[in-house]
N, C-alpha and C positions, 0 to 999 in steps of 0.2 A: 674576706674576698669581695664579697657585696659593696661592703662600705667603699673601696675604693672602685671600683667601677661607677659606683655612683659620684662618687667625687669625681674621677675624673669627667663624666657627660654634665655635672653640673658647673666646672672649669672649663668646658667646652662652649656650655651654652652661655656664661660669662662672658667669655671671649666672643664671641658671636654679637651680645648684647651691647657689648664696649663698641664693634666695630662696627655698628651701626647707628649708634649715638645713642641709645635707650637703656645705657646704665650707668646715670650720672651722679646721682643722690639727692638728697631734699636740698632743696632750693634756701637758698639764708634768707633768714627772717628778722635777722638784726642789721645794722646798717655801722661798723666800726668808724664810717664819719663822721656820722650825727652824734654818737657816741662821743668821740674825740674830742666834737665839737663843742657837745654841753660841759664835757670836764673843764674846758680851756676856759666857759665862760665863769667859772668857780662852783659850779654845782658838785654834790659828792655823791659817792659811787650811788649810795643809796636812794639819792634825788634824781638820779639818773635813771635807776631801775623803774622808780616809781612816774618815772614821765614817760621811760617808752613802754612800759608792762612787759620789764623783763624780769627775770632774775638778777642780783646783786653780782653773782658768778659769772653773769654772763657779760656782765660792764667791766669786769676787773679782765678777764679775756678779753676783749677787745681792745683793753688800752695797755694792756703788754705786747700785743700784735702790731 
């Protein structure tokens, strides 16, 4: 019984936060153009990670997007 009353005032305050603009999420840190862009010039996945200091996973996501 707890747990859902607390779920719902924390579904509330959700909603509340959305409609005020203050529940958006982290901000992107990778850039899927630049990205795109190093694939296009023949760089591979891994020469891509290691030029913008990302993860490998995170270069193959951005170029199936």
């Amino acid at each position: 019984f707890e747990n859902d009353i607390r779920r719902e005032r924390q579904a509330e305050g959700i909603a509340k936060a959305k409609a005020e603009g203050r529940y958006r999420g982290r901000k992107a840190t990778i850039d899927p153009a630049r990205v795109k862009e190093l694939h296009q010039t023949g760089l591979g996945p891994a020469a891509i990670a290691r030029e913008m200091g990302i993860a490998r996973a995170s270069v193959y996501r951005a170029l199936a997007a």
